[in-house]
C-alpha positions in Angstrom: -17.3 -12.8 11.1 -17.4 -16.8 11.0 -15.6 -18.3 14.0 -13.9 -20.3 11.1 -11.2 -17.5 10.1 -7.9 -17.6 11.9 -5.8 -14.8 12.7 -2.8 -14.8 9.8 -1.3 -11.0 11.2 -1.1 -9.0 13.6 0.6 -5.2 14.1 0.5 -2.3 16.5 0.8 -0.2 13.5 -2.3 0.6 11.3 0.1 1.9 7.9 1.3 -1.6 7.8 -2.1 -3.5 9.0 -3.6 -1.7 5.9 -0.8 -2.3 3.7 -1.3 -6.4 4.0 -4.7 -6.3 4.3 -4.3 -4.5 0.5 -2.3 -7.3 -0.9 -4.3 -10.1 0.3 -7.2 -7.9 -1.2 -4.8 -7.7 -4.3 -4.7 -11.6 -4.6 -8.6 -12.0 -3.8 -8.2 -13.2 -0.2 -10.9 -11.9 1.9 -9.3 -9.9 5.1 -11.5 -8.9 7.9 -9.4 -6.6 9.8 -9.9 -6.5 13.9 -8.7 -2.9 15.2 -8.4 -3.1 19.4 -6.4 -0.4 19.5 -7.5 2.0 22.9 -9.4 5.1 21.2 -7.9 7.1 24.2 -4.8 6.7 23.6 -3.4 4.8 20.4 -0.1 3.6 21.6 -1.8 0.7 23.0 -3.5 -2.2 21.3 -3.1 -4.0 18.4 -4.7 -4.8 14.6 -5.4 -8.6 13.8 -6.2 -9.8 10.2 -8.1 -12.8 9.8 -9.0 -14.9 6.3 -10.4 -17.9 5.9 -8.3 -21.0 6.5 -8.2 -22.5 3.4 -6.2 -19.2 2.0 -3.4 -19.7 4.8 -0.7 -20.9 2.9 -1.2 -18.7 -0.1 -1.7 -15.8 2.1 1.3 -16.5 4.6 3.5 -16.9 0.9 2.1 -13.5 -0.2 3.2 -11.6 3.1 6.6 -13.6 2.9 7.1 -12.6 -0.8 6.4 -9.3 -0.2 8.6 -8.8 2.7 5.4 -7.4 5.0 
């Protein structure tokens, strides 16, 4: 990953991580999806998207729309 992308979401849970990183798929956004989630124990951690910045403000407009 390019140190150019910026971090547009972030969630503990991976149902709703997956579920934006489909719509910004949907709209032909490239997502690269961080998971830091503890493999031990999965309560802990969290799961950053990141796109490149010149899709922010389409992609922040998508997540509104949708009500992510």
């Amino acid at each position: 990953m390019e140190k150019s992308w910026i971090k547009i979401y972030t969630s503990t849970n991976s149902f709703q991580s997956s579920l934006v990183s489909s719509v910004l798929k949907d709209h032909q956004i490239d997502v690269v999806e961080i998971n830091k989630k503890d493999s031990s124990y999965l309560n802990f951690g969290e799961i950053e998207l990141y796109i490149h910045p010149q899709h922010f403000d389409e992609a922040i407009e998508i997540i509104i729309k949708n009500e992510l």
